[in-house]
VOMI-296015 format. One line per field, with one value per residue (C-alpha): residue number from 1; x, y, z. Coordinates in steps of 0.5 Angstrom, whole numbers, plus 500, padded with zeros to 3 digits. Example, Ala and Ser with C-alpha at 12.3 -4.5 7.8 and 13.67 -1.06 7.14 Angstrom:
residues 2
kolnu	[1,2] .
X	[525,527] .
Y	[491,498] .
Z	[516,514] .
END
This chain:
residues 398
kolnu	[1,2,3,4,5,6,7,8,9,10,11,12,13,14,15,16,17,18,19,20,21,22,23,24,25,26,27,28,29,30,31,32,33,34,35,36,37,38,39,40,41,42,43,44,45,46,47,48,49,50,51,52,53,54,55,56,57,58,59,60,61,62,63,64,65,66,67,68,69,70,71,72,73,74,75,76,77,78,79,80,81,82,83,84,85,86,87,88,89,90,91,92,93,94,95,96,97,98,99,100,101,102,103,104,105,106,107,108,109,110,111,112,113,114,115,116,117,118,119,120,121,122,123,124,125,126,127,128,129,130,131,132,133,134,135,136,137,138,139,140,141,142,143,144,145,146,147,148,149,150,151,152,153,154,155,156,157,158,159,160,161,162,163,164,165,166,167,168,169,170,171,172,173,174,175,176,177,178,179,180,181,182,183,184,185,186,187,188,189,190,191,192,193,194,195,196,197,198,199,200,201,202,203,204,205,206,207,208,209,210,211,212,213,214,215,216,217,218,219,220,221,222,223,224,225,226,227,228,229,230,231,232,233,234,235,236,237,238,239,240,241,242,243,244,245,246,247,248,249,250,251,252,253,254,255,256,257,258,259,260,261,262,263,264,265,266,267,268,269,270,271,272,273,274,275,276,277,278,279,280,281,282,283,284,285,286,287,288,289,290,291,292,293,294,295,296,297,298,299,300,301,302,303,304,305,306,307,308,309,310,311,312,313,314,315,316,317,318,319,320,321,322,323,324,325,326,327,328,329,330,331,332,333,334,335,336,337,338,339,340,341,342,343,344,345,346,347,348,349,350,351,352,353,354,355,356,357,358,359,360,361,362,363,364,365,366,367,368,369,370,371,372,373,374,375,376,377,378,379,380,381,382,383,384,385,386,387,388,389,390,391,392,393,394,395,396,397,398] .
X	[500,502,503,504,498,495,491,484,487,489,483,480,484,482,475,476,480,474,469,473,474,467,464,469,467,474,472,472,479,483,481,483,490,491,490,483,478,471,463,459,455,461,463,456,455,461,458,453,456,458,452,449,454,455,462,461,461,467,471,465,462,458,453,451,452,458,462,465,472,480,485,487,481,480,487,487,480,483,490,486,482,487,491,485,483,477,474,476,470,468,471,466,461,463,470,469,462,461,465,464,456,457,462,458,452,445,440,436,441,445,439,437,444,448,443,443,451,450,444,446,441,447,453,458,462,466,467,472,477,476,480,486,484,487,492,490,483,481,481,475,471,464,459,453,447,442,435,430,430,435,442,444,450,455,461,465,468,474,478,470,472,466,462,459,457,454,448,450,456,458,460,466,462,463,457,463,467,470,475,480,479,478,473,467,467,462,460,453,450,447,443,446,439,438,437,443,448,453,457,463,468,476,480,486,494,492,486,480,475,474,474,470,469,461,458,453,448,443,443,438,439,435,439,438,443,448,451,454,454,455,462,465,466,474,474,470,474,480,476,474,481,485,480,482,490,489,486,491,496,494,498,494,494,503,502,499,504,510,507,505,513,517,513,515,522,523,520,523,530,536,540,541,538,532,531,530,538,539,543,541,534,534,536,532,526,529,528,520,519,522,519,513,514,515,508,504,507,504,499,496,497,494,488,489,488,483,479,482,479,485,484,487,494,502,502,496,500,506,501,499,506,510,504,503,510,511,505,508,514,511,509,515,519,514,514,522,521,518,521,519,512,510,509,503,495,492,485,482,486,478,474,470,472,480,485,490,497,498,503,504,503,495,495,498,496,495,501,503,495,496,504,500,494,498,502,497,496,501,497,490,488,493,499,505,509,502,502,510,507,501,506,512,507,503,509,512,506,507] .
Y	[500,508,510,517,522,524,532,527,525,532,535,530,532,539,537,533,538,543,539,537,545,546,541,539,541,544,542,535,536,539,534,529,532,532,524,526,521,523,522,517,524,527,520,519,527,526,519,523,528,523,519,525,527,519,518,514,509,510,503,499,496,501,496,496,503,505,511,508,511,507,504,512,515,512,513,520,521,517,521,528,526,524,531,535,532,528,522,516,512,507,500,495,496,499,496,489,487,490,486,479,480,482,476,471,474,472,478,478,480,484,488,489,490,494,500,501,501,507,511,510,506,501,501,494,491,486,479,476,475,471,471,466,466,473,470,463,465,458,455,460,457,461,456,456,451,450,450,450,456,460,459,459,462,461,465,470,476,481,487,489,496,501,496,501,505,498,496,489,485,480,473,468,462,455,450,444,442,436,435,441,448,452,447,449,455,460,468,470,477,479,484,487,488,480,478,474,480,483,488,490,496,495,501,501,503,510,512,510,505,504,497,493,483,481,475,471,467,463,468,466,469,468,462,467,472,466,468,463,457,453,452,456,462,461,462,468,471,470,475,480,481,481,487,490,489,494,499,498,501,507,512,518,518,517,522,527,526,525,533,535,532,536,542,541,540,546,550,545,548,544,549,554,551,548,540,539,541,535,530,525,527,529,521,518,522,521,514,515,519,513,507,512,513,505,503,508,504,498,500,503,496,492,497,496,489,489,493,488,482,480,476,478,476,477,484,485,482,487,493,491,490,496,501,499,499,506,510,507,509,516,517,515,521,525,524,524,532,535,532,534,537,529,528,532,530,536,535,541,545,544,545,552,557,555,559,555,555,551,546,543,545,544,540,535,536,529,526,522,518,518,515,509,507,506,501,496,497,492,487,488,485,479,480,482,476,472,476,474,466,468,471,465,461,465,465,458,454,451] .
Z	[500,499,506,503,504,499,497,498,505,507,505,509,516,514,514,521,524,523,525,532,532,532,536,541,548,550,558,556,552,557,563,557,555,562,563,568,568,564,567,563,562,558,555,553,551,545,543,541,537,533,532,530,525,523,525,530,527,523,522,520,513,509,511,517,518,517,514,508,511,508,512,511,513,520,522,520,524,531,530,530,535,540,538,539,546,544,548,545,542,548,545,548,544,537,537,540,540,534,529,532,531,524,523,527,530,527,522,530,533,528,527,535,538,533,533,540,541,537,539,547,548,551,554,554,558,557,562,559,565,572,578,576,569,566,560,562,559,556,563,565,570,569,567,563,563,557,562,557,553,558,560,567,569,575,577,577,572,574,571,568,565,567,569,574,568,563,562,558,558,553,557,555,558,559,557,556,562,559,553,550,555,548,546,551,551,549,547,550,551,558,561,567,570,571,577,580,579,583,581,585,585,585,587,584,585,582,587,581,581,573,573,578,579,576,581,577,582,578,573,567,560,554,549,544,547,545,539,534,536,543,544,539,543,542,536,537,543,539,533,539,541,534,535,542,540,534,539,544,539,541,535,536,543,544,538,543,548,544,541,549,551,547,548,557,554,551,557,563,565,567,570,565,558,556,557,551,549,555,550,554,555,547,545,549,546,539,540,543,536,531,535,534,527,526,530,525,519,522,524,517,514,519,517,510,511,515,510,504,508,511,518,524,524,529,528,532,537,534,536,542,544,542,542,550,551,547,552,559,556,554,561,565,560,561,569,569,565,570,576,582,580,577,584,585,584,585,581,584,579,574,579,578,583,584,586,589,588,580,583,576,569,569,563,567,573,574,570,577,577,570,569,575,571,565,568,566,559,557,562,560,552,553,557,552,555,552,545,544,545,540,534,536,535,528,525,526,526,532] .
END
């Protein structure tokens, strides 16, 4: 493929610049450019900005709705959001769900549950990993049993992101305890409002709560909820991430910080020159930019190829890795930049009337919540140690 834009593609980021000029709240871009957390309303609030413009579906078929964008197109979309503040489009249910319904789903399902990912009706989560069942996730011990027209389900999810703001969750179930782990598996969707649920909040190192366990006591799920077939839910696990890798690669995030680092380094001082004439600091910034560089090539073929039909291969895995990799490495910079001033969290600074000592630069007043946040994305979507197994194993036909 090109990988050169073209005047069609550079009169596309024109348009999409102006559009988040217009259109983006700038509240809800500054709490973004300094890594603080959104309130559903505020997440929901730009969803629908988008839904009413028709780009929030933006990396779906024509077909179902989708906006038609190349490989191209969609990247400059997520790169210009990501540098003008923008919330990411909530990956549960348009990015994850979505693709496994089209691919596998019924036309019920399809025509009830695609709709409502764009309109609000519906906000998904996802109940994939259990307490001793992370990156071993064929050894799910959830279990699902067909009672009549109803699966009944006991166990337990954990790591559920959002939860607290979700009304659906779609489940990794076993409906088979003998045999090969991966071969009991299945992929059913459930109503959060079912009685037999529990959700519970998990606090987490950075003070946050955005991940919560899911209990299920007898819950009782419609059989139609099950999608494809009983015990091909490994198949399309596997399909859902390929997915979520791709989105963890994050280009258009490390391309805003890489932008916001070399701003700090030209105004940060180490004794009497900017940092950014530091040939330490200068190298490995350097080194950040041209891995950077390289991740988006990638990224742009794997697009591609996804458009052109392509299954999900090894280089999602490679995505996963260094674009997980990159933005760790991105904050942990960052946090050296500023030094002493990375050690204070001080989220008051966005509240209406503040007039406290600005101890940090406000758009990163909470670097230091955000550097411990983030030590999770090489965790979460597969472990980066598990994603080396997958591509050894992808490329060697092991």
């Amino acid at each position: 493929m090109n990988l050169n834009f073209t005047v069609a593609d550079q009169a596309f980021r024109k348009e999409v610049k102006n559009f988040l000029n217009e259109n983006l709240s700038q509240d809800i871009a500054t709490k973004m450019k300094a890594d603080f957390e959104l309130s559903k309303v505020e997440i929901e609030s730009w969803h629908a900005v988008l839904h009413q413009q028709g780009w929030l579906t933006y990396s779906w078929p024509k077909e179902y709705g989708g906006t038609g964008w190349n490989s191209v197109q969609q990247f400059i979309f997520e790169e210009e959001s990501a540098m003008a503040g923008a919330p990411r489009i909530l990956p549960f249910g348009l990015k994850m769900l979505a693709p496994v319904l089209m691919e596998f789903g019924s036309k019920e399902q399809k025509d009830y549950w695609l709709p409502r990912m764009c309109d609000g009706h519906d906000w998904w989560c996802q109940g994939y990993s259990e307490p001793g069942s992370g990156s071993d996730l064929a050894s799910l011990k959830t279990s699902a049993v067909r009672d009549g027209k109803d699966y009944i389900i006991n166990g337990q999810k954990t790591w559920t992101t959002l939860g607290q703001h979700a009304n659906m969750i779609f489940c990794l179930v076993r409906t088979n305890a003998t045999g090969k782990p991966q071969a009991g598996i299945s992929f059913i969707l459930v109503d959060l409002a079912t009685p037999g649920i529990e959700m519970r909040p998990i606090q987490t190192f950075d003070g946050g709560k955005e991940v919560n366990e899911v209990f299920f006591t007898d819950v009782r799920v419609p059989a139609s909820n099950l999608v494809g077939e009983e015990n091909m839910g490994w198949t399309y696990a596997k399909y859902l991430l390929a997915h979520e890798r791709n989105g963890i690669a994050n280009v258009g995030i490390s391309n805003q910080k890489l932008t916001r680092l070399k701003r700090l380094a030209l105004s940060q001082k180490r004794g009497s020159k900017p940092l950014a004439e530091d040939p330490l600091f200068a190298a490995r910034l350097a080194r950040l930019e041209i891995e950077l560089r390289n991740l988006e090539t990638t990224n742009l073929r794997v697009l591609d190829g996804f458009a052109h039909g392509a299954g999900p291969g090894p280089e999602s895995s490679m995505l996963k890795i260094i674009g997980s990799e990159l933005e760790q490495d991105f904050d942990d910079l960052t946090r050296r930049a500023l030094g002493r001033h990375a050690q204070a969290h001080t989220p008051e600074v966005f509240e209406k009337g503040y007039n406290g000592p600005q101890v940090a630069p406000k758009n990163m007043a909470n670097q230091s919540t955000a550097y411990f946040n983030k030590r999770k994305v090489s965790i979460y979507g597969g472990s980066n140690e598990i994603q080396k197994n997958i591509i050894t194993k992808m490329i060697l036909e092991l």
